[in-house]
N, C-alpha and C positions, 0 to 999 in steps of 0.2 A: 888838071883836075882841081876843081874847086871845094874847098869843105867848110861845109857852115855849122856850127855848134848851138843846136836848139838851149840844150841844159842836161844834164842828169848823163844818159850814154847816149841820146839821139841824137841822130846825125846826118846831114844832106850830104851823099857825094854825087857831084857832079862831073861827068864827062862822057865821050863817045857820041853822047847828044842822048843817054843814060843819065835819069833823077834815080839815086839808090835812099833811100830812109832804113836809120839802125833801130831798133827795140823804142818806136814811140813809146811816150807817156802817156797815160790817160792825167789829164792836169786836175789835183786834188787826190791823187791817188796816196792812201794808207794815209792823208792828213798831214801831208808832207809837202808835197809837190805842190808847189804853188808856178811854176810854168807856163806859158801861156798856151793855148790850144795851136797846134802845129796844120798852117795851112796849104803851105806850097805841095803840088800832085808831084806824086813818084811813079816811077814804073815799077820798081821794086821794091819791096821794104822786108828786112829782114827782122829776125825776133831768136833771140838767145833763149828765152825761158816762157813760161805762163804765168808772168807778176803782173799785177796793170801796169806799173810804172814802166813796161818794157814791151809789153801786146797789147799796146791800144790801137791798133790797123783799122777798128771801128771806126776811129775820130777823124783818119784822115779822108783827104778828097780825092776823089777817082776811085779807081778799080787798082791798085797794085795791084801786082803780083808776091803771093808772100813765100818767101821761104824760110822756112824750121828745121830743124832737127839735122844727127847725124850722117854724116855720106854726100856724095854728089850732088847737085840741082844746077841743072843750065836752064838759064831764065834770058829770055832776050839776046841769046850770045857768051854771055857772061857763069864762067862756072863758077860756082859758091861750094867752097869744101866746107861740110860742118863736122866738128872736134867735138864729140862727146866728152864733158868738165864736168863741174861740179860748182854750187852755189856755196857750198861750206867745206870743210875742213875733215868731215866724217862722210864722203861717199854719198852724197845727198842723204842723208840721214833727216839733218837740219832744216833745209830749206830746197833740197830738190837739185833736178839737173839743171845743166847749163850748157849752155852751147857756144863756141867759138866759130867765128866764121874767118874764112880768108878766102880773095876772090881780088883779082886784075883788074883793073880801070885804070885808063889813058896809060897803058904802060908800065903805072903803079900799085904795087903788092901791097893790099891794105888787109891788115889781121883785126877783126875786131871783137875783144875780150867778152863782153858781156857783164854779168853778174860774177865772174870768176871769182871761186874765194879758195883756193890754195894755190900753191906755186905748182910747176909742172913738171911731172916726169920724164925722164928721155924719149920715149914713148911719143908722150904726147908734144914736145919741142919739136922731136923730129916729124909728123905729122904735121907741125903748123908750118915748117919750113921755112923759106928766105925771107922776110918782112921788109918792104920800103917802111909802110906807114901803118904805127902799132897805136888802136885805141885804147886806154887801158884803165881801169877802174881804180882808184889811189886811194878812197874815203875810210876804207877798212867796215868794220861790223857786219856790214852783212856781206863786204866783198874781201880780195887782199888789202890787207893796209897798205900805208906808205912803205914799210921796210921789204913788206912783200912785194910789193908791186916794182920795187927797185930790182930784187932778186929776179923776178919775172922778167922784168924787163932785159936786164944783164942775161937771162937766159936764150930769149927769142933775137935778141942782136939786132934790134931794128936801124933803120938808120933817120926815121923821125920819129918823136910821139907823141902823143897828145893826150893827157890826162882826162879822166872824166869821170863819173859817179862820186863827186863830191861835194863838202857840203859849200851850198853860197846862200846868199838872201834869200832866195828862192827856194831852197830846200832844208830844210828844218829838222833833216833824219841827224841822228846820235852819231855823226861818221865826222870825217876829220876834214878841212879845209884843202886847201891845194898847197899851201907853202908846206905842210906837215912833209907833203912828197919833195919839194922843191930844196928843200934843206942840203945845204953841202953841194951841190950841181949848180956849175959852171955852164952847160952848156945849153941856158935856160931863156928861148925868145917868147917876149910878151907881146902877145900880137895886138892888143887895147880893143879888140873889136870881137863879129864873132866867126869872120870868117879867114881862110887862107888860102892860096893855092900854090899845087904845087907840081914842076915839068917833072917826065920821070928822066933826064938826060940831065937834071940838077941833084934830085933829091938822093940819088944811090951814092952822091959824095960826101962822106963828112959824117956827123950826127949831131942831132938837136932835138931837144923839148920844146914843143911850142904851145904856150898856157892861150886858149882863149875864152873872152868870155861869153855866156850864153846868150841867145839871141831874144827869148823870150821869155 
């Protein structure tokens, strides 16, 4: 499986001969998002919430397929469990729901967090279940911070991850950098580029963080 890191939480994963896209951006969304407009067609694209910076499915090209919200969705072969969350810290009081997804490709158990902004209950751990490859939101304010998203992390046991919803050149929101999470961890690969891939007959050994940068 190959995975390319547009910027922000979106994401190509490729495999099965499956394009999957996470929570596009609409690029200039909330005055932030400076991104480039995401071109490559998907079969799928998934969407954690209703922010632009994460359901822009308008901009892209082709016909996905989209899936939302809580429960089941087999799309293409492919089941997508969605994890009813939360964007804040008060039960969507704040900024609404959020949805977690996690779903199979080439092998590989990919969880991807979303907007998430509190750490997780046993409930909701146990529901997200095994994770090879955990996407996970690190910038804080509007999601988990850094400190949280370690707790989170240490909670789901992934055995890779890949930070995201943080701040770079490109995005200008009031949230924290990627080192702010990287601080103290050892087992931190910089990939310099913006994609990686990864066998599932490698990835379920060992554990790693692997930083990349965005593509657009």
């Amino acid at each position: 499986m190959e995975v390319k890191w547009y910027g922000h939480a979106a994401f190509l994963l490729q495999g099965e001969g499956i394009k999957i896209i996470t929570d596009p951006y609409e690029p200039g969304a909330y005055g932030g998002i400076s991104y480039g407009p995401i071109k490559d067609e998907a079969d799928i694209v998934t969407v954690s919430h209703d922010h632009s910076d994460h359901n822009y499915v308008a901009g892209l090209p082709g016909s996905p397929q989209v899936v939302k919200g809580a429960g089941q969705h087999q799309v293409k072969g492919i089941v997508f469990k969605g994890i009813a969350t939360y964007h804040d810290r008060s039960k969507g009081s704040e900024r609404g729901p959020n949805t977690i997804f996690t779903f199979t490709l080439d092998g590989i158990r990919v969880c991807h967090l979303g907007d998430l902004g509190h750490t997780l209950s046993e409930q909701e751990v146990k529901e997200i279940g095994e994770v090879d490859l955990l996407l996970i939101p690190v910038g804080g304010f509007y999601t988990i911070d850094p400190k949280e998203a370690t707790t989170v992390m240490e909670q789901i046991k992934p055995h890779r991850v890949i930070p995201m919803h943080f701040k770079t050149p490109k995005c200008n929101f009031p949230i924290e950098g990627v080192e702010a999470f990287l601080a103290g961890k050892k087992e931190v690969r910089r990939v310099g580029g913006s994609t990686v891939s990864f066998k599932a007959a490698e990835i379920k050994e060992g554990f790693e963080i692997v930083v990349l940068e965005p593509a657009l």
